[in-house]
MOPAC internal coordinates of N, CA, C and O (Angstrom, degrees):
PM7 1SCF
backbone

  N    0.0000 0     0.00 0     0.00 0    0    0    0
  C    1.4524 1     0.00 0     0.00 0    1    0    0
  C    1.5183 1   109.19 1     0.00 0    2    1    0
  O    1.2310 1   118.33 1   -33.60 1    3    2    1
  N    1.4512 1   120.79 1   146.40 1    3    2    1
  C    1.5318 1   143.31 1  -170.92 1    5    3    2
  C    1.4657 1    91.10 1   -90.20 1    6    5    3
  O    1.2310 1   121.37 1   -22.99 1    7    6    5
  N    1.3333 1   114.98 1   157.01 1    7    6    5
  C    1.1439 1   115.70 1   153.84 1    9    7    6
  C    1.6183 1   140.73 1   -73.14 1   10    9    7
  O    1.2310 1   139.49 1   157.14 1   11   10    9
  N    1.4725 1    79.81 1   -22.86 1   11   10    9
  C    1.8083 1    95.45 1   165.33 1   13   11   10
  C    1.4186 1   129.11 1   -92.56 1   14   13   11
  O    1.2310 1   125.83 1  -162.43 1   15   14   13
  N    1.6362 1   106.39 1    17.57 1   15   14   13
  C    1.6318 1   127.29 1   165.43 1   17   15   14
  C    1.2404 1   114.09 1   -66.49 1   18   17   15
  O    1.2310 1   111.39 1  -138.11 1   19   18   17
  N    1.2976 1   133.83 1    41.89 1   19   18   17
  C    1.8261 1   137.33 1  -164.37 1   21   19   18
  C    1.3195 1   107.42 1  -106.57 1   22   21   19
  O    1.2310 1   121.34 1  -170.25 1   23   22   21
  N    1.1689 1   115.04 1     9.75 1   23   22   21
  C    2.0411 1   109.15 1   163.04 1   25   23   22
  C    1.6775 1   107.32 1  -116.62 1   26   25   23
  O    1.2310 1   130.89 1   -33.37 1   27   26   25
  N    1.0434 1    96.60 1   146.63 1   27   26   25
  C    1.2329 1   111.70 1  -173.72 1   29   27   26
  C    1.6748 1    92.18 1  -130.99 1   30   29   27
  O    1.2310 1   128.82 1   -48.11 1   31   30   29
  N    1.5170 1   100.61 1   131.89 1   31   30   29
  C    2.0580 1   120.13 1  -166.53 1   33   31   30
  C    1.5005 1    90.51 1  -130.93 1   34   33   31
  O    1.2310 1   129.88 1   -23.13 1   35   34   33
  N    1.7541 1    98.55 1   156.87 1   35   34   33
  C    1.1012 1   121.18 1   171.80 1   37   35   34
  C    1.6727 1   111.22 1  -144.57 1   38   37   35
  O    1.2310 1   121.25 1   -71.57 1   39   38   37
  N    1.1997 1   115.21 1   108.43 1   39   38   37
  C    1.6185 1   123.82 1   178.50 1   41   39   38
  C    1.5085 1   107.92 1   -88.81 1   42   41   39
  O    1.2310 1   121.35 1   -10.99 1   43   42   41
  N    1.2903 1   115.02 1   169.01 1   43   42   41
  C    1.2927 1   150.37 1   175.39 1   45   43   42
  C    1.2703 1   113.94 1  -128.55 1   46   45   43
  O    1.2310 1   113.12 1   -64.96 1   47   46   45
  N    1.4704 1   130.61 1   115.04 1   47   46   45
  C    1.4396 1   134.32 1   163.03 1   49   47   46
  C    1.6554 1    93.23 1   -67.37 1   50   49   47
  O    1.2310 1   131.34 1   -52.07 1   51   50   49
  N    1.6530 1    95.71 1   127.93 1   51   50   49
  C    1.2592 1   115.08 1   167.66 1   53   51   50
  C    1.7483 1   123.68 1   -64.94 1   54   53   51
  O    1.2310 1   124.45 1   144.23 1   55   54   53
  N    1.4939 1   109.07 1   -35.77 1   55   54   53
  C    1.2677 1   124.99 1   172.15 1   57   55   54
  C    1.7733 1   106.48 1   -83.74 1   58   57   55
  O    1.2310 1   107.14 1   152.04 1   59   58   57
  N    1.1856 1   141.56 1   -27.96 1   59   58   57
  C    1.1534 1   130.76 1   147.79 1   61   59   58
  C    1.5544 1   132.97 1  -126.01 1   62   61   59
  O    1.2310 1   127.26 1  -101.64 1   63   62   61
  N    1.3454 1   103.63 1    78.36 1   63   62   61
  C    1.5177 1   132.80 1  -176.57 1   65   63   62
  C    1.7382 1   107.64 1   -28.31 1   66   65   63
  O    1.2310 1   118.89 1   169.51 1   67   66   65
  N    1.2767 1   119.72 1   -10.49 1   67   66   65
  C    1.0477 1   131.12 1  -166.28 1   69   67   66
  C    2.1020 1   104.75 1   -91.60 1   70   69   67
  O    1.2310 1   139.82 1   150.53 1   71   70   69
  N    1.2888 1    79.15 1   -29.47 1   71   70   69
  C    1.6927 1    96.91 1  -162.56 1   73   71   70
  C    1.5613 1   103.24 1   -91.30 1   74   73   71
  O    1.2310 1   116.49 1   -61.24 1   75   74   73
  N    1.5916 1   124.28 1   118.76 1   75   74   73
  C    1.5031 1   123.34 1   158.68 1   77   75   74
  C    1.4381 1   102.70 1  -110.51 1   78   77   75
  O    1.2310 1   124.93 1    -6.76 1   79   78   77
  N    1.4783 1   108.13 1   173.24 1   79   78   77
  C    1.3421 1   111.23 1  -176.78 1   81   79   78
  C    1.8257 1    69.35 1  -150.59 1   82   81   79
  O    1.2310 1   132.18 1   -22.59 1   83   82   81
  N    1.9098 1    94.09 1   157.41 1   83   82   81
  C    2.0448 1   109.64 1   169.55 1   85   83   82
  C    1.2463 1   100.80 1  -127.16 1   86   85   83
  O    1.2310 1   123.33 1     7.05 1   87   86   85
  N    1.3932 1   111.23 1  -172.95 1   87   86   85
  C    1.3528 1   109.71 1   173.52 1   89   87   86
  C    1.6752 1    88.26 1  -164.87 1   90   89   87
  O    1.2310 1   132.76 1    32.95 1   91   90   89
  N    1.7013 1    92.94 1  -147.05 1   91   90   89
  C    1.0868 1   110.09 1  -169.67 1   93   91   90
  C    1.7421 1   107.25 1  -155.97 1   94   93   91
  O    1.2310 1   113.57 1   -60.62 1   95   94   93
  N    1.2361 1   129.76 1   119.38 1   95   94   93
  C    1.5151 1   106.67 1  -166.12 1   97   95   94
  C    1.6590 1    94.28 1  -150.79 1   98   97   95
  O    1.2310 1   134.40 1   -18.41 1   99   98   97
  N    1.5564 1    89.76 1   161.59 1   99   98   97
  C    1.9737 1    90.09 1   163.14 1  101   99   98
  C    1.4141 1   115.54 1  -113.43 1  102  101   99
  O    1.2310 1   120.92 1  -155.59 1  103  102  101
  N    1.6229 1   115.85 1    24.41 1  103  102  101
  C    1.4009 1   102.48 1  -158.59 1  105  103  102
  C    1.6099 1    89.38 1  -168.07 1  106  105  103
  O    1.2310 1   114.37 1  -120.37 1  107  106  105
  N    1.4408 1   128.26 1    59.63 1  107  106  105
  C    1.7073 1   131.43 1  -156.63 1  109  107  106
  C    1.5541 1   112.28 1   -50.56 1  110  109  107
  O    1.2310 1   131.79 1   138.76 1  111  110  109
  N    1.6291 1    94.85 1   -41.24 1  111  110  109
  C    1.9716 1   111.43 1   179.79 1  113  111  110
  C    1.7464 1   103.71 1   -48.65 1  114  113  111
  O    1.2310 1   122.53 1   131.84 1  115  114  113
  N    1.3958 1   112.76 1   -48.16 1  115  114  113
  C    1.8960 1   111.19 1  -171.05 1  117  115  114
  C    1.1034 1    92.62 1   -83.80 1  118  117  115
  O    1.2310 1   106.88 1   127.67 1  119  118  117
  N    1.4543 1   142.02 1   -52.33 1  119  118  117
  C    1.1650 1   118.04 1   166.48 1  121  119  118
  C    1.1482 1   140.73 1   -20.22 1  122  121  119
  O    1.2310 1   113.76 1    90.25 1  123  122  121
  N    0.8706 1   129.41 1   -89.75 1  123  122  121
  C    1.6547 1   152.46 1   161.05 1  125  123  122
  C    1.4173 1    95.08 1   -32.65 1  126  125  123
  O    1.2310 1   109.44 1   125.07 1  127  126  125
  N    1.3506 1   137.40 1   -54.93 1  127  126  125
  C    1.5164 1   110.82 1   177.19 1  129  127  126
  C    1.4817 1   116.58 1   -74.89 1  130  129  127
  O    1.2310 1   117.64 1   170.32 1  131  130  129
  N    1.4061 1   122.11 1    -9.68 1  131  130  129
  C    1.5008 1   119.02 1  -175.96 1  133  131  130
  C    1.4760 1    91.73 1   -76.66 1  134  133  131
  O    1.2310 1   116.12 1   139.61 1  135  134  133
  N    1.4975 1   124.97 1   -40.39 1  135  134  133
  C    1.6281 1   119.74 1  -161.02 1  137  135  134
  C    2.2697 1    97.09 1   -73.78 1  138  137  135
  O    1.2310 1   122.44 1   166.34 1  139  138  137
  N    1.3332 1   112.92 1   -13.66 1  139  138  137
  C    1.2490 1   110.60 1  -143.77 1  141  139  138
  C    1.7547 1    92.67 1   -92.30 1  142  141  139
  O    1.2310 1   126.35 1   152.95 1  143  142  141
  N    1.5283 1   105.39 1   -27.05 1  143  142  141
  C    1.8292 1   140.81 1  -133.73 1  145  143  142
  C    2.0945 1    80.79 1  -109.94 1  146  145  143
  O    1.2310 1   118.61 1   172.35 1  147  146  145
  N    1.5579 1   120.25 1    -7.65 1  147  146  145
  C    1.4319 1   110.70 1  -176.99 1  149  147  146
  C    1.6686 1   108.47 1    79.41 1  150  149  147
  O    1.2310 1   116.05 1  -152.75 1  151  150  149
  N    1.1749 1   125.10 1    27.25 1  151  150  149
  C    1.1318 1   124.77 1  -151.82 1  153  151  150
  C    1.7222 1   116.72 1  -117.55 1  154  153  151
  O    1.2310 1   135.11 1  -172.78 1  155  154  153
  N    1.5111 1    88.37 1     7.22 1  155  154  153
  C    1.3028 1   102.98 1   174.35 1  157  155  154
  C    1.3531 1   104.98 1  -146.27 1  158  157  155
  O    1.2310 1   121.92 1   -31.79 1  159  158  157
  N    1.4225 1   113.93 1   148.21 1  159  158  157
  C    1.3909 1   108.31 1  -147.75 1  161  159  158
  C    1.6294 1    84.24 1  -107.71 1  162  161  159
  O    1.2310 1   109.56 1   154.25 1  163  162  161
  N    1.2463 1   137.18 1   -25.75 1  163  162  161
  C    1.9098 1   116.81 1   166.49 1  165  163  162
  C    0.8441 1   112.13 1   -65.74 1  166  165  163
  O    1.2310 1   108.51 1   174.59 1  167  166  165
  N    1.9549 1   139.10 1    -5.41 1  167  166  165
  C    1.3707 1   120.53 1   179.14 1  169  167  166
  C    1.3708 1   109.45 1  -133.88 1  170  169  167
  O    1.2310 1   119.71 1  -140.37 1  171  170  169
  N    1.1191 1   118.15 1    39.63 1  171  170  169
  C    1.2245 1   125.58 1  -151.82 1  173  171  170
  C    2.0744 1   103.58 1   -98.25 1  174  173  171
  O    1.2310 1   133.65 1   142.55 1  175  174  173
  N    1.3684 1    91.22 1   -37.45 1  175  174  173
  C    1.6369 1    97.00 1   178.50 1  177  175  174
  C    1.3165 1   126.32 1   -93.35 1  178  177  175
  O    1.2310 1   120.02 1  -173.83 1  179  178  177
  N    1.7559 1   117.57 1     6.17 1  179  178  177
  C    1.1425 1   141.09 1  -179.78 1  181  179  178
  C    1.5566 1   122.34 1   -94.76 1  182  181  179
  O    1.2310 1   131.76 1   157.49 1  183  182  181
  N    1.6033 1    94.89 1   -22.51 1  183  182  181
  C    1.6282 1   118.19 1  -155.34 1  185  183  182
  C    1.9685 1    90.25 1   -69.00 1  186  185  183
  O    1.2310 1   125.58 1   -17.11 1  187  186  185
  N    1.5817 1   106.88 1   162.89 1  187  186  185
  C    1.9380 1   126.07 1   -16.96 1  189  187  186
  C    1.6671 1   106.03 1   -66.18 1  190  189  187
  O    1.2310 1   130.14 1   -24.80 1  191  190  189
  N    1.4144 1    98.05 1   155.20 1  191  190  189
  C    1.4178 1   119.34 1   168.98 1  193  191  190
  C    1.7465 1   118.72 1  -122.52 1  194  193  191
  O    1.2310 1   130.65 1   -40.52 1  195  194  193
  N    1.0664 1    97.05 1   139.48 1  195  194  193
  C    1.3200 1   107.41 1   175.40 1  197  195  194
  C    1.6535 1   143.65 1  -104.70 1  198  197  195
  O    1.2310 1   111.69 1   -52.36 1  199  198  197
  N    1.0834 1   133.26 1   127.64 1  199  198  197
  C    1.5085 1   120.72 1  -143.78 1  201  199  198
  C    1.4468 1    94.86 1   -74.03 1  202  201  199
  O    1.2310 1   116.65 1   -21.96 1  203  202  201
  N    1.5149 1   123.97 1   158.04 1  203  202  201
  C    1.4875 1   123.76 1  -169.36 1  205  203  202
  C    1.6495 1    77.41 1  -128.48 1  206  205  203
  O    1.2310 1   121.67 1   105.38 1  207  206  205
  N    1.1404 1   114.41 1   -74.62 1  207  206  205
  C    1.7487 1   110.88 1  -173.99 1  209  207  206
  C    1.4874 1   114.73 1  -149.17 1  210  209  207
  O    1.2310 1   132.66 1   -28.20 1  211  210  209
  N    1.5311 1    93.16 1   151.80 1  211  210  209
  C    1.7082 1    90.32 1  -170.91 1  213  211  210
  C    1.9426 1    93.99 1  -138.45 1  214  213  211
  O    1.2310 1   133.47 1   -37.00 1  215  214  213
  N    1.5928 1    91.58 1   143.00 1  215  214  213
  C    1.5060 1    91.54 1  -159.13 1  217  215  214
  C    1.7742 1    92.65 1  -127.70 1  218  217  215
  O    1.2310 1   126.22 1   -38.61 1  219  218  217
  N    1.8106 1   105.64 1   141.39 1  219  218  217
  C    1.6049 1    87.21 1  -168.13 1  221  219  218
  C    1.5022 1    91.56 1  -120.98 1  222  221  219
  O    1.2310 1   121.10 1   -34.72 1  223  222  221
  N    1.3491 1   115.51 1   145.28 1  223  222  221
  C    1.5857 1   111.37 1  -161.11 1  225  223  222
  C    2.1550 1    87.07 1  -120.07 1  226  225  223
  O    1.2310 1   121.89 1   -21.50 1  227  226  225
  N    1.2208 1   113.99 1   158.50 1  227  226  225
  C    1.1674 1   107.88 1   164.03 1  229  227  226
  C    1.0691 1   126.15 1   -93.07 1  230  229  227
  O    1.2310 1   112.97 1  -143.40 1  231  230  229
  N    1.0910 1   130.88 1    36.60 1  231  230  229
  C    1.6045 1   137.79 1   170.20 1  233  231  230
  C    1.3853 1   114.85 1  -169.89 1  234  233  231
  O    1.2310 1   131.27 1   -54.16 1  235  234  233
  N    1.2648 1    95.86 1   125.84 1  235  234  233
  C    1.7382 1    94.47 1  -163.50 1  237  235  234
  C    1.8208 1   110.65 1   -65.97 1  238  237  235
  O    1.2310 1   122.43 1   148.29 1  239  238  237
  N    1.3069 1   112.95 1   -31.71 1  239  238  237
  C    1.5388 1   103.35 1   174.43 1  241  239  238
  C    1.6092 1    96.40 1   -47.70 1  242  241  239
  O    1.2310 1   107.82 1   118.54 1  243  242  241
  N    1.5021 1   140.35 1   -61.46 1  243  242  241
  C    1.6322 1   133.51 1  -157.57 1  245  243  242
  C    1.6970 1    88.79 1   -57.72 1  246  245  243
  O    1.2310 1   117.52 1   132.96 1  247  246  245
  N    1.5870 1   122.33 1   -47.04 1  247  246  245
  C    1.4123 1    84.38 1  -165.54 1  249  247  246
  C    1.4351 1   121.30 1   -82.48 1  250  249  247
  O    1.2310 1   122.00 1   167.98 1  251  250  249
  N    1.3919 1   113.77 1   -12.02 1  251  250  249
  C    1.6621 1   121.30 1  -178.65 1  253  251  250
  C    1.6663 1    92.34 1   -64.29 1  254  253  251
  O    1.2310 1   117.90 1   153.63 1  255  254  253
  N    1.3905 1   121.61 1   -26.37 1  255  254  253
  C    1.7473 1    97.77 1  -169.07 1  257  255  254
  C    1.4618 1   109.11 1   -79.35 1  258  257  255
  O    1.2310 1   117.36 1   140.66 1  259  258  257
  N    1.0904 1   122.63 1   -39.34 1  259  258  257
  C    1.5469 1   148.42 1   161.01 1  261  259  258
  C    1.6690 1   110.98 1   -35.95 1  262  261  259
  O    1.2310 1   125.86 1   140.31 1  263  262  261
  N    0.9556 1   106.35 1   -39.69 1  263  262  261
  C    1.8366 1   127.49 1  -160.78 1  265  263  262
  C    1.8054 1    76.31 1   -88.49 1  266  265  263
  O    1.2310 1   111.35 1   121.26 1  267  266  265
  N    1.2008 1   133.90 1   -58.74 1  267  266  265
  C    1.4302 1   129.19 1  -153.27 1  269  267  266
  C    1.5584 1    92.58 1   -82.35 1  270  269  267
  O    1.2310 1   118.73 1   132.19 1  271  270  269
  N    1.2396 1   120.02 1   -47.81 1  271  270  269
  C    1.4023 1   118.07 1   174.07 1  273  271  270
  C    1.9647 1   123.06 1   -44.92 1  274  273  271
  O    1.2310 1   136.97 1   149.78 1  275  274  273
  N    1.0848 1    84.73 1   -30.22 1  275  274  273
  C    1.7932 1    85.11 1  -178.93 1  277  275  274
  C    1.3915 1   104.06 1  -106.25 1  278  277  275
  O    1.2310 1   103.95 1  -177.26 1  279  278  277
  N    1.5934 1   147.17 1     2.74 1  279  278  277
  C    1.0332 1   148.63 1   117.33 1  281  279  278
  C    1.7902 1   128.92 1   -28.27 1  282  281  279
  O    1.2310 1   129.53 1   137.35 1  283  282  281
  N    1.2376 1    99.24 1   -42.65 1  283  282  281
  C    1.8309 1   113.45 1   171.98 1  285  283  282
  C    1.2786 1   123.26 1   -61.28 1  286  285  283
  O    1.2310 1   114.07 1   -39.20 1  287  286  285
  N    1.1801 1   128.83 1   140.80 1  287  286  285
  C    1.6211 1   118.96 1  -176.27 1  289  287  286
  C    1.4871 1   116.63 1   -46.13 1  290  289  287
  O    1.2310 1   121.47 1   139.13 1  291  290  289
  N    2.0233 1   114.79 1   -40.87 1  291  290  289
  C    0.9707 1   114.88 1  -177.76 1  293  291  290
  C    2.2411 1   110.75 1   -73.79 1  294  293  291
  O    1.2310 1   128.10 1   153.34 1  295  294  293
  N    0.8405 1   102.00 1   -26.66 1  295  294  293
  C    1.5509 1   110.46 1   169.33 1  297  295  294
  C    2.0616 1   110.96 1   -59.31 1  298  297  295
  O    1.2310 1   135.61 1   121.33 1  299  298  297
  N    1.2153 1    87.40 1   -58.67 1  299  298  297
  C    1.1931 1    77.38 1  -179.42 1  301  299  298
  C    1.7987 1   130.00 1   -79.67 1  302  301  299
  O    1.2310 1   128.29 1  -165.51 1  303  302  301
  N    1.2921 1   101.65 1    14.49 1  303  302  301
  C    1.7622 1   108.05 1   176.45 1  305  303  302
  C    1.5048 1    88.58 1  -115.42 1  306  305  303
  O    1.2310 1   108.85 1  -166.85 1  307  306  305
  N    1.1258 1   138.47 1    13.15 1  307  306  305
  C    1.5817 1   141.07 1  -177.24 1  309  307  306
  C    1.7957 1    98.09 1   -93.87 1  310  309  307
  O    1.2310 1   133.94 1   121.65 1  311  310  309
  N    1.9731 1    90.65 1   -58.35 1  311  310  309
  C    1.3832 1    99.57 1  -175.31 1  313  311  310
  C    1.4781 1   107.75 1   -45.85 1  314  313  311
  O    1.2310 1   117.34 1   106.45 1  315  314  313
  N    1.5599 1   122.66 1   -73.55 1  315  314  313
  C    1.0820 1   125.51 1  -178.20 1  317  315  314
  C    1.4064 1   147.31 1   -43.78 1  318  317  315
  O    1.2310 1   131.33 1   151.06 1  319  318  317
  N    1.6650 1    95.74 1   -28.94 1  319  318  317
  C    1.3411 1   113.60 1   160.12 1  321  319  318
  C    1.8998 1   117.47 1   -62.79 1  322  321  319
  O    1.2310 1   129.64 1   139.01 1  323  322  321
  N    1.5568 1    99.02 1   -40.99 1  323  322  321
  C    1.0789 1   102.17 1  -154.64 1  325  323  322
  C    2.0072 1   124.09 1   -88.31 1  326  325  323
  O    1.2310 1   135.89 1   144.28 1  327  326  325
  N    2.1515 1    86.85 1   -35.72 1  327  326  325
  C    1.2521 1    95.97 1   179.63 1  329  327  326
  C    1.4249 1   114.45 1  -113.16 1  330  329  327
  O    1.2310 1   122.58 1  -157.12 1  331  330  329
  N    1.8704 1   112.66 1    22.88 1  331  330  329
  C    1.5828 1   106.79 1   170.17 1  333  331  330
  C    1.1347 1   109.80 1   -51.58 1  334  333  331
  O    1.2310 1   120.10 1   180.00 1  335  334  333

């Protein structure tokens, strides 16, 4: 991790509205087109995706814990609950 990794995103596959994927990025715009562009191989068969929310923490440890938190089963029924 960069030090300028301090947002933490959460997409929605447009073709399965059901499906988010998060991350962690310093730059959400290349992001989101690298995931959109096939350019990542966990979101690659889901694509296009669309950004739901992107949260920028000032220190990348707060957003890496956050980033692992919405990875967890309980994280990810938070996401869905929270940023359908």
């Amino acid at each position: 991790m960069t030090e300028d990794q301090n947002c933490v995103y959460v997409l929605r596959s447009t073709i399965d509205p059901n499906r988010y994927y998060s991350g962690l990025t310093g730059d959400i715009e290349k992001r989101l087109a690298t995931h959109n562009s096939g350019g990542s191989q966990h979101t690659r068969m889901l694509r296009p995706w669309q950004l739901v929310v992107s949260m920028q923490f000032s220190t990348g440890a707060s957003a890496v814990a956050v980033e692992k938190y919405l990875k967890s089963g309980s994280g990810r029924a938070f996401a869905k609950k929270h940023f359908a």
